[in-house]
C-alpha positions as CSV (number, residue, x, y, z in Angstrom):
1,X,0.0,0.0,0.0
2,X,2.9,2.1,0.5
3,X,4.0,1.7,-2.8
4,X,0.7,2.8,-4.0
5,X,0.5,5.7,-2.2
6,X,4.1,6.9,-3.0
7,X,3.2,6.1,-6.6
8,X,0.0,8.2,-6.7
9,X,2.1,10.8,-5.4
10,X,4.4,10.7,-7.6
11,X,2.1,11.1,-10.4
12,X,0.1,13.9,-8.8
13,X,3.4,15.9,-8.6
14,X,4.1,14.8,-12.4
15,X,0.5,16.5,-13.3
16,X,1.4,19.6,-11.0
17,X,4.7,20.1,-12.5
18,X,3.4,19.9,-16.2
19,X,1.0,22.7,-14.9
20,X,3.7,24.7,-13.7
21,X,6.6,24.2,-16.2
22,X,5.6,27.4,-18.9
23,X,6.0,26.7,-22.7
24,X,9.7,27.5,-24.0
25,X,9.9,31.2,-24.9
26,X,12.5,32.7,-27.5
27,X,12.0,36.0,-25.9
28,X,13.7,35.2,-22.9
29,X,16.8,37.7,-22.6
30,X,20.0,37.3,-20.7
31,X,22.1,40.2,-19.5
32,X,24.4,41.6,-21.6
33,X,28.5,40.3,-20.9
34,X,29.3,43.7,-20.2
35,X,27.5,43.6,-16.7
36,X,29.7,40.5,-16.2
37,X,32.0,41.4,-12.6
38,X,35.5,41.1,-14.1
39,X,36.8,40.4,-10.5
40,X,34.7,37.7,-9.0
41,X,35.4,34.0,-8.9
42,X,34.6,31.9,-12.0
43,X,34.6,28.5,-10.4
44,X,34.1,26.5,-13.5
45,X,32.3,23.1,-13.1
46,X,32.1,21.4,-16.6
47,X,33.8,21.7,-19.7
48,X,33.2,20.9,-23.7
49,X,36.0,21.2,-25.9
50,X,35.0,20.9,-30.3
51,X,35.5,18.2,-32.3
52,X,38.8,19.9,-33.3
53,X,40.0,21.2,-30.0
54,X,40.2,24.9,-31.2
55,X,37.9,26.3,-28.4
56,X,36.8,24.8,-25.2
57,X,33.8,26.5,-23.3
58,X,33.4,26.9,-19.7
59,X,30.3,26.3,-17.3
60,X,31.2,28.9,-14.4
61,X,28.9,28.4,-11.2
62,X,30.6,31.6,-9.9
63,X,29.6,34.2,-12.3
64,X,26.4,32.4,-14.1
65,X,28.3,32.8,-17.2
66,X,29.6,30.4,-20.2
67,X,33.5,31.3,-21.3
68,X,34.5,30.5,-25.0
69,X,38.7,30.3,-24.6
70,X,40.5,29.6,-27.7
71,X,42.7,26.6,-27.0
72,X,46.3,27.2,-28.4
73,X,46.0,31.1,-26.7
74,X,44.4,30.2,-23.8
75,X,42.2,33.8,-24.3
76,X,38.9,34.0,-22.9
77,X,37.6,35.6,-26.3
78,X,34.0,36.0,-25.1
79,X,31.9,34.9,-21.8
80,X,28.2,35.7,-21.8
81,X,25.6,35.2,-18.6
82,X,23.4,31.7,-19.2
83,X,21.5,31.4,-15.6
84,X,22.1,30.9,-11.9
85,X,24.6,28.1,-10.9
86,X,25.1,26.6,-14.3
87,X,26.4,22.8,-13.9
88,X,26.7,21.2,-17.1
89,X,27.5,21.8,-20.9
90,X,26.3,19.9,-23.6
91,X,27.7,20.2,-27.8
92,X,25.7,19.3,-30.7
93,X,28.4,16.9,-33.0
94,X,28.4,20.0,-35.5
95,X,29.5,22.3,-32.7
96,X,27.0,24.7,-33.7
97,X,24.7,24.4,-31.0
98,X,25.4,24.4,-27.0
99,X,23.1,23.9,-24.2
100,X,23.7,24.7,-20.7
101,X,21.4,23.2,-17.4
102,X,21.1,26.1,-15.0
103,X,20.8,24.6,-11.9
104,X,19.1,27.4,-9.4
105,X,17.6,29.3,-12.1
106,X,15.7,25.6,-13.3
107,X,16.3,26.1,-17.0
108,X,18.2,24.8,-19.9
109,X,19.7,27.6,-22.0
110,X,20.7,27.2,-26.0
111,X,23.1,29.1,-27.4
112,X,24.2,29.4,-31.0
113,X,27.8,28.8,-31.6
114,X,30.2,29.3,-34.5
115,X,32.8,27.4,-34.4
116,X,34.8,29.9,-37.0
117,X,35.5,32.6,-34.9
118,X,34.3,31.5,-31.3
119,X,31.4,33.7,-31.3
120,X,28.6,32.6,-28.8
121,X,24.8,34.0,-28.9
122,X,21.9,33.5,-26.7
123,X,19.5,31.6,-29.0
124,X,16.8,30.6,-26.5
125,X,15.7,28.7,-23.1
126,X,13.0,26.4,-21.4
127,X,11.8,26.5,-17.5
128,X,11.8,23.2,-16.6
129,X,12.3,23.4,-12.7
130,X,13.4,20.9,-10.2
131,X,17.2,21.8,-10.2
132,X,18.3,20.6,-13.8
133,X,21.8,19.2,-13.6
134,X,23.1,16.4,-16.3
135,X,23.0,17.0,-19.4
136,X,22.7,14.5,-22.7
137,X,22.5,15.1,-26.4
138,X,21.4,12.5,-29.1
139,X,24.0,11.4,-31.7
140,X,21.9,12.7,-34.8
141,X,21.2,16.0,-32.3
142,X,17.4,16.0,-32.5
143,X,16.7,15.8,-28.7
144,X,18.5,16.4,-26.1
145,X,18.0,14.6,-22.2
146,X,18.4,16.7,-18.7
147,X,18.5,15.3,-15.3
148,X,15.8,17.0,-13.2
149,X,16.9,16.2,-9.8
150,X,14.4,17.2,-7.3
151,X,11.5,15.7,-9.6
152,X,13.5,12.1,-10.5
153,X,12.8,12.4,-13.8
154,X,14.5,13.1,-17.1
155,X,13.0,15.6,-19.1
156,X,13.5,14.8,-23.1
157,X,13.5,17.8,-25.3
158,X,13.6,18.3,-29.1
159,X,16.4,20.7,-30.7
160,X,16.3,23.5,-31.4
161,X,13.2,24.6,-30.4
162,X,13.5,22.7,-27.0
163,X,9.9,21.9,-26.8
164,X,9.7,19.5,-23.9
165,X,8.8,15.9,-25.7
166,X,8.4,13.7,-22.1
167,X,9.7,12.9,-18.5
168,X,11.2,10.2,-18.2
169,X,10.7,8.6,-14.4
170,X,14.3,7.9,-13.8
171,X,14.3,7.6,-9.8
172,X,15.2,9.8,-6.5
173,X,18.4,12.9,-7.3
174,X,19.4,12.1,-10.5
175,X,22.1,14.3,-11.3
176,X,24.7,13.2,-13.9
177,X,24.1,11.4,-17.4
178,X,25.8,9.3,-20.1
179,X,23.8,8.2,-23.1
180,X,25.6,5.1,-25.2
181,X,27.2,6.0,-29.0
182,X,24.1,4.9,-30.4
183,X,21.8,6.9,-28.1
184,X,19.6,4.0,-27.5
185,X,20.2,3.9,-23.5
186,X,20.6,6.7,-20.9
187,X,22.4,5.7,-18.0
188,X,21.4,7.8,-14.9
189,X,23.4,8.3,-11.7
190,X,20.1,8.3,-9.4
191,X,22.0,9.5,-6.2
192,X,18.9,9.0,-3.9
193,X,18.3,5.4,-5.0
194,X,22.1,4.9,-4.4
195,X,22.8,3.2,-7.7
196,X,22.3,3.7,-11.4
197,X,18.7,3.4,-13.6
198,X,19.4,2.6,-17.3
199,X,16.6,4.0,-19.6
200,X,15.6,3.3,-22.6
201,X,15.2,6.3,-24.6
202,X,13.0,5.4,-27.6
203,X,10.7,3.5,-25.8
204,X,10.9,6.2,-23.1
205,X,11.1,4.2,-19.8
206,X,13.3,3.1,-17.3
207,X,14.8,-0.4,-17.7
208,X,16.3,-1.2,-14.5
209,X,18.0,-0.1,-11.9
210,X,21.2,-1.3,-10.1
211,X,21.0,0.3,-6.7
212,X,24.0,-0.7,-4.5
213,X,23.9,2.0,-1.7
214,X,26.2,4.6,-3.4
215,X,26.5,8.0,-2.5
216,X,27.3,11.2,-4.7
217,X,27.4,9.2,-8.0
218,X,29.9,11.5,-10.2
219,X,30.4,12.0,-14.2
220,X,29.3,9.2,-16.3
221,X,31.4,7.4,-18.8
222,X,29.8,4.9,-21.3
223,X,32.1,2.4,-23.2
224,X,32.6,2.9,-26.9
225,X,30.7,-1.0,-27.4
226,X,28.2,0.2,-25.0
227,X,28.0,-2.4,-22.5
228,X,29.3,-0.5,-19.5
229,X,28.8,2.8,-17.8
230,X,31.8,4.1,-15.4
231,X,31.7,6.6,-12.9
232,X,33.4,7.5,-9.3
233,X,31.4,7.1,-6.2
234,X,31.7,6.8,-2.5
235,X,30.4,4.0,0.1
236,X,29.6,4.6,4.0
237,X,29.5,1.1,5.5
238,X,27.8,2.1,8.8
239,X,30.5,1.5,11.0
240,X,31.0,3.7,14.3
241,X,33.5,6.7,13.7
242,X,36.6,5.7,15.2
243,X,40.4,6.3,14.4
244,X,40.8,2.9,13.7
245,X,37.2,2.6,11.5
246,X,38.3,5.4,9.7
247,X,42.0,3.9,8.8
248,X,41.1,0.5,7.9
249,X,37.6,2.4,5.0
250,X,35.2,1.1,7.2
251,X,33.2,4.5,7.8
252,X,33.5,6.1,4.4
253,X,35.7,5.5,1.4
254,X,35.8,6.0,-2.4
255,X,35.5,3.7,-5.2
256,X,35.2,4.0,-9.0
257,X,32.2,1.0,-10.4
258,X,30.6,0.0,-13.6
259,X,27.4,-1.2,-14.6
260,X,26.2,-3.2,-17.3
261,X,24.2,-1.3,-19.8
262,X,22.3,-3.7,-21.5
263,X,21.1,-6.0,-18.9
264,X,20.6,-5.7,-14.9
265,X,23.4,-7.2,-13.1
266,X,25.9,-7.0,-9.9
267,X,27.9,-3.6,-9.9
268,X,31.6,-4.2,-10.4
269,X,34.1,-2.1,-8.5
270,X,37.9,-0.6,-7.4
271,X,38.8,0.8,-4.7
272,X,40.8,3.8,-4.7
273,X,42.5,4.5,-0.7
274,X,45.7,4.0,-0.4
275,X,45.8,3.4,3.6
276,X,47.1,6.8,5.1
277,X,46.8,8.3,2.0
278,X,43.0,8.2,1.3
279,X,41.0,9.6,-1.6
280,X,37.8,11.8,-1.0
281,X,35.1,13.1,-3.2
282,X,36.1,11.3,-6.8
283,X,33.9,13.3,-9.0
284,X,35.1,13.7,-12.7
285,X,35.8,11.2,-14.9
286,X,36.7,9.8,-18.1
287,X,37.8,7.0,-20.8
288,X,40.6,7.7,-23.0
289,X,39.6,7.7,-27.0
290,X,41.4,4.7,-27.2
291,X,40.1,3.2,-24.0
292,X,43.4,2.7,-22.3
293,X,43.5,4.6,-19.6
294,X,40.9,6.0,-17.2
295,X,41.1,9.2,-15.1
296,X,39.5,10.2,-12.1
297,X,39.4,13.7,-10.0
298,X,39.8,13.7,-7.1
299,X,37.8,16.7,-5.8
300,X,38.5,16.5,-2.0
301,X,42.4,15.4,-2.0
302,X,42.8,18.0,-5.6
303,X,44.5,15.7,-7.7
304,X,44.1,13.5,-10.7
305,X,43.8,9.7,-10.6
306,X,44.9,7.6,-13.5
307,X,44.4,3.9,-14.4
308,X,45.4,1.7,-17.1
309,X,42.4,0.3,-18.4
310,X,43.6,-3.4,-18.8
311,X,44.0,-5.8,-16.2
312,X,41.6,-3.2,-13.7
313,X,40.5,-5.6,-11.1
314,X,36.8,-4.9,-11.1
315,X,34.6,-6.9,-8.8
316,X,31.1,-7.3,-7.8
317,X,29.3,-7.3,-4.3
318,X,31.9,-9.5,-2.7
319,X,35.1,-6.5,-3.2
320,X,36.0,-4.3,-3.8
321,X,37.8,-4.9,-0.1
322,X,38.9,-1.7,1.7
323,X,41.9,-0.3,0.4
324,X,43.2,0.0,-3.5
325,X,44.7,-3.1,-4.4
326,X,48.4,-3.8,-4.0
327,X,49.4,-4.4,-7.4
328,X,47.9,-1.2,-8.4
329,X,49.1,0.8,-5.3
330,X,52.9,-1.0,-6.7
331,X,53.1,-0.4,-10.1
332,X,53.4,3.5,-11.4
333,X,52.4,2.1,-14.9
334,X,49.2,1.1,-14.0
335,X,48.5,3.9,-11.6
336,X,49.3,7.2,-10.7
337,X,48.4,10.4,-9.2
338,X,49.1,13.9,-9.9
339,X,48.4,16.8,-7.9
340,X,46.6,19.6,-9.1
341,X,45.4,21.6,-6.1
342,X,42.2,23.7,-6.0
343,X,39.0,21.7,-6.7
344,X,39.0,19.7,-9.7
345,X,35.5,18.8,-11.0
346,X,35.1,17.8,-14.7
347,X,37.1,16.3,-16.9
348,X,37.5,16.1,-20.6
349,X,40.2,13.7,-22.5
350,X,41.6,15.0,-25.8
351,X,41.8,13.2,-28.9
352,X,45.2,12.0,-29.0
353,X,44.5,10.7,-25.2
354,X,47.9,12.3,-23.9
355,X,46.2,15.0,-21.6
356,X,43.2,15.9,-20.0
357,X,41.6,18.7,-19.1
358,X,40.0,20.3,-16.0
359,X,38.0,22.0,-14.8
360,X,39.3,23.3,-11.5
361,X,36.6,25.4,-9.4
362,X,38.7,26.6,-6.7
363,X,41.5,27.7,-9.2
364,X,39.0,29.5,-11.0
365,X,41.0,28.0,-14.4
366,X,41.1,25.0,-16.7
367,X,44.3,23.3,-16.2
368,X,45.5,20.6,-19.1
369,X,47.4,17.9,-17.6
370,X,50.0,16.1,-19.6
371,X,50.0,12.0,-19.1
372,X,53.0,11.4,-20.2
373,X,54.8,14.0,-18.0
374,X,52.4,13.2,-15.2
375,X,51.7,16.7,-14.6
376,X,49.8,20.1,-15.1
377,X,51.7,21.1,-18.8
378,X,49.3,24.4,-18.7
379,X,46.7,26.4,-16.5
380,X,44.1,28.3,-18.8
381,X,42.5,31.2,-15.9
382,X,39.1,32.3,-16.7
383,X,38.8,35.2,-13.9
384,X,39.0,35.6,-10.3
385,X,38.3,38.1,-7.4
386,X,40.8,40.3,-6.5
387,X,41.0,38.4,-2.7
388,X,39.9,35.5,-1.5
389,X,37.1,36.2,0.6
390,X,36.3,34.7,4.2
391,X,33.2,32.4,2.8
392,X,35.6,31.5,0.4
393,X,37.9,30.3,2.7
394,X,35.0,28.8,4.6
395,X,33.8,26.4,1.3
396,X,37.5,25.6,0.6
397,X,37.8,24.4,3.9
398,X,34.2,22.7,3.2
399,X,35.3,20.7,0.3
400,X,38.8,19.9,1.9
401,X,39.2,15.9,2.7
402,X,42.2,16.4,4.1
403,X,40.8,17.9,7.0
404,X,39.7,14.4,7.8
405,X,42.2,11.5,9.2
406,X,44.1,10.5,6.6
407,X,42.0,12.6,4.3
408,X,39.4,10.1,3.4
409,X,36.5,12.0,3.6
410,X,35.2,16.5,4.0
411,X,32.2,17.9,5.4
412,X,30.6,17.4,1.5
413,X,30.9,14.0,1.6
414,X,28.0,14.0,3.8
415,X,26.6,17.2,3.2
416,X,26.0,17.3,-0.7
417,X,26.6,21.2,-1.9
418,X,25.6,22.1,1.7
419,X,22.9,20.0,1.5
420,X,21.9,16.2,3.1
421,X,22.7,12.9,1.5
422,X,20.7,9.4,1.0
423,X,21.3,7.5,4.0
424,X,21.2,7.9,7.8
425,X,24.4,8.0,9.7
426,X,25.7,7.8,12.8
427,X,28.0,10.2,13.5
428,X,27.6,10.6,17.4
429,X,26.2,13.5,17.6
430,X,23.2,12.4,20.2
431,X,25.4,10.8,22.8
432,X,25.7,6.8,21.8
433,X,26.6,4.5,18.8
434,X,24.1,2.7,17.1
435,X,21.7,5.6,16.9
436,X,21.4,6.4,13.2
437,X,20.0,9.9,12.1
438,X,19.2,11.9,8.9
439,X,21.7,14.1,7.8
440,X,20.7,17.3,8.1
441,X,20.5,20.1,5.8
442,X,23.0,23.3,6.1
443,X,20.9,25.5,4.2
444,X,20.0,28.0,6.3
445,X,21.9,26.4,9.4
446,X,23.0,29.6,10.6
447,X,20.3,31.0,11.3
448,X,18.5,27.9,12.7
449,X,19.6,26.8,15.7
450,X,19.6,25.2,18.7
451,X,21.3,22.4,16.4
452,X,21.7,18.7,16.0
453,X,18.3,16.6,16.0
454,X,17.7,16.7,19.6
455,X,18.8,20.8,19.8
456,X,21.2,20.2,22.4
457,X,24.2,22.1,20.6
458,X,23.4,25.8,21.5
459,X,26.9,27.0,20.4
460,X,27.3,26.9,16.6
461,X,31.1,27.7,16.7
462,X,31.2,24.9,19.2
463,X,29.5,22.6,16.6
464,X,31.3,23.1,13.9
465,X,34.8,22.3,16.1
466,X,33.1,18.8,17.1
467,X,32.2,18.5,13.7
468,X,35.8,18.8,12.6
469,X,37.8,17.0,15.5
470,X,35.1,14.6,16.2
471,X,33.2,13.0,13.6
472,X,36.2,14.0,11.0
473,X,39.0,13.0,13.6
474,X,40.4,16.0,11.3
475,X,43.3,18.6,12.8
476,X,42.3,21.3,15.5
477,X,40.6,24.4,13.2
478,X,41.7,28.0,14.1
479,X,39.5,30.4,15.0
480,X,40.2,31.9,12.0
481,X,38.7,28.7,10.0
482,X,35.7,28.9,12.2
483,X,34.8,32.4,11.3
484,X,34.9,31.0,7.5
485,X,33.3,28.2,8.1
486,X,30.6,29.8,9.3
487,X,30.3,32.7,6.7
488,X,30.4,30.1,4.1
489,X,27.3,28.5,5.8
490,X,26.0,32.4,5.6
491,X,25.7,31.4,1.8
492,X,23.9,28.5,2.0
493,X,19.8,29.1,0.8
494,X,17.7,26.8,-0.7
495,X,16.8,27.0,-4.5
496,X,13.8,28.7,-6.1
497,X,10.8,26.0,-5.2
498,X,9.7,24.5,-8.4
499,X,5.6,23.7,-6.9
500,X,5.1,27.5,-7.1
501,X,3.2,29.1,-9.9
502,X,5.6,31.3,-12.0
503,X,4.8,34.4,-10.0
504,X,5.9,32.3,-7.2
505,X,2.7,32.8,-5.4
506,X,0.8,29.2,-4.1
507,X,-1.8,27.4,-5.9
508,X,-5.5,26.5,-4.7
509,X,-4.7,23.0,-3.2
510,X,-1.5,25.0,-1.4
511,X,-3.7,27.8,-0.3
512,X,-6.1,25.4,1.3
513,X,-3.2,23.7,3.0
514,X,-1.8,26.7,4.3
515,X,-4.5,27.6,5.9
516,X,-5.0,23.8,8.0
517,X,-1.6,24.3,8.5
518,X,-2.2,27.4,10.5
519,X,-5.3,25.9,11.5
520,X,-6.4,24.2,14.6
521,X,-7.1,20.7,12.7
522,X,-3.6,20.1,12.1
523,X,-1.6,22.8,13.7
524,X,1.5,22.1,12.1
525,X,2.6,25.9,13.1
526,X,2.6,25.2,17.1
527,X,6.4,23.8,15.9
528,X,7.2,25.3,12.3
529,X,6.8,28.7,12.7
530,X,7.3,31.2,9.7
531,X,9.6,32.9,7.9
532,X,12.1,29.4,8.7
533,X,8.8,27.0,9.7
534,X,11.1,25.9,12.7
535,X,11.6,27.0,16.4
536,X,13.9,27.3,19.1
537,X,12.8,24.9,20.9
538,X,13.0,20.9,22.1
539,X,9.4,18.8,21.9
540,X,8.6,15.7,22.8
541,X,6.7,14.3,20.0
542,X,6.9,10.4,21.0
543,X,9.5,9.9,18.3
544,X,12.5,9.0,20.4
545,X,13.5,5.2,21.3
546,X,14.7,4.1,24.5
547,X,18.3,4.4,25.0
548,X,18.2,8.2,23.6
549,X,21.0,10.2,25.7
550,X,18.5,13.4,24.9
551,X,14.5,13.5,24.8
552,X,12.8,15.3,22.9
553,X,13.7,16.9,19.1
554,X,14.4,20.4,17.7
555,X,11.8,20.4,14.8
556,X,13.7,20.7,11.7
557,X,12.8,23.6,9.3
558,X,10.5,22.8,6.5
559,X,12.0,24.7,3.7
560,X,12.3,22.7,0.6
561,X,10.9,19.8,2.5
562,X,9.8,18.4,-0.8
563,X,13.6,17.9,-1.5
564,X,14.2,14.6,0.6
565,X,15.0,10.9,0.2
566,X,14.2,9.8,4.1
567,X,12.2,11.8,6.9
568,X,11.8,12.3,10.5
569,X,15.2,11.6,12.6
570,X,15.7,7.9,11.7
571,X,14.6,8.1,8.6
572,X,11.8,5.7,9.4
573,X,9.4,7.6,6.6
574,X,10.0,7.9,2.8
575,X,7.2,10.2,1.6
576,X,5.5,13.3,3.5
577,X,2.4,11.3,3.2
578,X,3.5,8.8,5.1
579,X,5.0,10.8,7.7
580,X,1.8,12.8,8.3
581,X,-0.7,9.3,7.9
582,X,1.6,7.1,10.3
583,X,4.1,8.1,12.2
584,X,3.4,11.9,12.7
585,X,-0.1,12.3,12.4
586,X,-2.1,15.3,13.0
587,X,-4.4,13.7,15.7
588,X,-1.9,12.6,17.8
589,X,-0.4,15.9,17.8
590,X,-3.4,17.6,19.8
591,X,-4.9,18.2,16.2
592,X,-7.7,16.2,14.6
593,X,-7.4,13.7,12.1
594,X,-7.2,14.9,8.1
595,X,-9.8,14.0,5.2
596,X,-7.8,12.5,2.1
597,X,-8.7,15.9,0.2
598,X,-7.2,17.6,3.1
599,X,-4.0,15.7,3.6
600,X,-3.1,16.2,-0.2
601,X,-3.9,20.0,0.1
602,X,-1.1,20.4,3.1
603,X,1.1,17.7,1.3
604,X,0.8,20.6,-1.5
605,X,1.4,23.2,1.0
606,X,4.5,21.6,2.4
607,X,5.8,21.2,-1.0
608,X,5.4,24.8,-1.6
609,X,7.8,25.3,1.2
């Protein structure tokens, strides 16, 4: 019945969104480059180079903005505005047309490109919503496919016109793409399902999908024959956080898999941490034209990882063990890594498969690393601010695995972008082992307190040194790195919510759950009070479990609610439905008990959120 439910859902959301999502409009207009800040950080985070490598073109998150560079020069000949936090580029096979997914703003933006003289003009966009990250185009370049995380679909639109053909149902946070050289299958890195959908794209549905608890699924790499997809991802295996857990990958380590394309079957994996020298946060990656060597970046230890393809000792559920095997680890033929500092992303290979290119967001450049010299041959710089500011500093320290022991894992790891992740953990944080909890959100953390689920951390500075030297068993922060820690968490805000009309104002169904959520029926406002639908304050809701060291919970703030994989503290609910018809129901809250009409109506509220 659950299933049903969720699935009803699912498909009342689907019918909301296709109200919401407007028609694509060619009279959409971006700002001119000229209002572009010159000094203010780029912090590029995908990359597309041509066919024939003259230009490469930037996706900057920093700025909104797409850079054209000409290759041998390394000039930045043009950069125009595409949308807020842009996070993935797309090239039509004639270089002639470019999209790019605008993450915050919720659109896909075309642009018409000559490949000639490098100029780039805004052609036209669509409003799709729901955070579109991952990006695909068709081999023959009539439709293109976009990853629309908070919805779990995969939107399929036509080209040029980008008229919205379908969603596909993909599953929960997809956010990165691969479609196979014949662009019959779409592989999908569902990061809430913890594994990888395959979908097929004619038929327009989702084939199967390989879940095998992974977290923060990165860049997607199909085979040339098809059969497998490749892409870097990292594993928490539940174990207390110890200094000894933590050594020996048994709390959280990274791994690069691969999946079978064209029929369901067992992951296959490599571990990547070396013991003392871990790797954290793998998050670009790519196959060689050739197919003979595989890189990996490395975002939270800033390198580069490189394999040679052959011999790779790939395993299914029974490996990949806990550390990087042996004869890898031995032999610098097979395996290497090169530093490259900053935070690189995305990479690209070029054609002749001797170096690779990255994009580095904390360097604010693209750097092209040279294989054979095993190291960064040039450093392309696409604009920075004239200091590094203390939020800066702050999400630098964020994103930093080696302010872990033995650098295996940062504060992203966990908190995806500032965000939460797919599973519960136990990090703890409420007094005892064994206790697993929902990882909180950061967005808006600074202004939400008291923190932790039970709200017994009144001291934010003080949380975020436990955080460091407790649960990361990291190095003793200065106060200095707390003041940026904490104005980098200043930054954090959730995204526009796609279940509002355009105007952003609430439709019927959420008007009508507004007001029982102000109401006395269900009284959801006695705990989650406007602007941050939260208080200051512990309640005993008859959630807790014996054994708690605390009792009682800091409700949690309600903002993007809709955005999820698991609710309450333990995670023990996987749709707001459920939460509000079982386990935290209206009625047993001192309100009364909701009509099915009225429990979708706040459902819609919440999501409005």
């Amino acid at each position: 019945m659950r299933q049903i439910a969720t699935l009803l859902l699912m498909l009342a959301g689907f019918w909301m969104t296709s109200k919401l999502t407007p028609s694509p409009r060619t009279d959409d207009r971006l700002p001119e480059s000229s209002s572009i800040p010159e000094k203010k950080d780029r912090s590029p985070v995908d990359l597309v180079l041509t066919i024939d490598e003259r230009w490469l073109l930037t996706a900057n998150q920093g700025t909104g903005t797409v850079s054209v560079v000409e290759t041998a020069s390394g000039k930045v000949v043009a950069e125009v505005p595409c949308g807020e936090k842009p996070q993935a580029l797309a090239l039509t096979a004639d270089n002639r047309l470019l999209l790019v997914s605008n993450t915050w703003s919720g659109d896909v933006a075309a642009f018409r490109f000559d490949p000639d003289n490098g100029a780039l003009q805004p052609d036209r966009k669509v409003h799709l919503g729901f955070e579109p990250r991952g990006l695909a185009i068709s081999p023959n370049g009539r439709e293109a496919y976009v990853a629309l995380t908070t919805e779990g679909t995969v939107a399929v639109l036509s080209l040029p016109d980008l008229t919205v053909q379908a969603r596909i149902e993909a599953g929960r946070w997809p956010r990165y793409l691969a479609l196979s050289p014949d662009g019959t299958r779409l592989a999908v890195g569902c990061n809430g399902d913890g594994g990888v959908a395959v979908l097929d794209v004619f038929q327009r549905k989702k084939l199967f999908l390989e879940d095998f608890f992974g977290l923060n699924l990165g860049q997607m790499h199909i085979s040339r024959d098809g059969q497998y997809v490749y892409f870097p991802w990292m594993v928490y295996r539940q174990n207390p956080i110890t200094p000894r857990n933590i050594q020996i990958g048994w709390v959280l380590a990274s791994r690069i898999a691969r999946v079978r394309m064209d029929e369901k079957a067992r992951r296959e994996a490599i571990a990547l941490d070396p013991q003392g020298q871990a790797v954290s946060d793998p998050h670009g990656l790519a196959l060689s034209p050739d197919e003979k060597w595989l890189v990996c970046a490395a975002s939270g230890t800033h390198e580069l990882l490189v394999f040679r393809v052959e011999g790779l000792p790939f395993v299914d559920y029974g490996g990949p063990g806990d550390h990087i095997d042996v004869l890898l680890l031995q032999d610098q033929e097979r395996f290497f890594r090169i530093p490259l500092g900053g935070r690189p992303v995305f990479v690209r290979f070029s054609r002749d498969g001797r170096h690779v290119y990255v994009a580095n967001y904390f360097e604010n450049a693209i750097q092209i690393v040279d294989l054979h010299e095993r190291k960064v041959a040039r450093s392309i710089p696409l604009g920075s601010a004239s200091e590094i500011s203390l939020a800066r500093q702050g999400e630098m320290i964020f994103y930093d695995g080696r302010r872990s022991l033995d650098q295996w894992y940062s504060c992203h790891s966990c908190h995806y972008e500032g965000h939460t992740n797919s599973v519960t953990m136990d990090t703890r944080n409420d007094g005892r082992f064994g206790n697993y909890k929902v990882v909180l959100s950061l967005r808006n953390v600074t202004r939400t307190g008291p923190w932790t689920w039970h709200g017994w951390q009144k001291d934010l500075r003080a949380a975020m040194r436990k955080s460091l030297t407790e649960t990361m068993l990291g190095p003793q922060p200065t106060e200095r790195d707390i003041d940026a820690i904490i104005a980098f968490l200043e930054t954090l805000t959730p995204p526009p919510n796609p279940y509002r009309l355009p105007d952003g104002s609430l439709t019927e169904a959420a008007k009508r759950g507004e007001a029982l959520f102000h109401g006395e029926k269900a009284n959801c406002v006695r705990c989650h009070k406007p602007p941050l639908f939260t208080d200051d304050k512990v309640h005993d809701v008859g959630l807790g479990v014996p054994g708690d060291a605390y009792r009682g919970f800091n409700p949690p703030s309600l903002l993007g609610v809709y955005d999820r994989v698991h609710y309450l503290h333990d995670g023990r609910a996987a749709s707001l439905e459920e939460v509000l018809k079982k386990h935290h129901t209206p009625e047993s809250l001192n309100g009364q008990e909701l009509a099915p009409q009225e429990l979708n109506d706040l459902i819609a509220y919440l999501r409005s959120l």
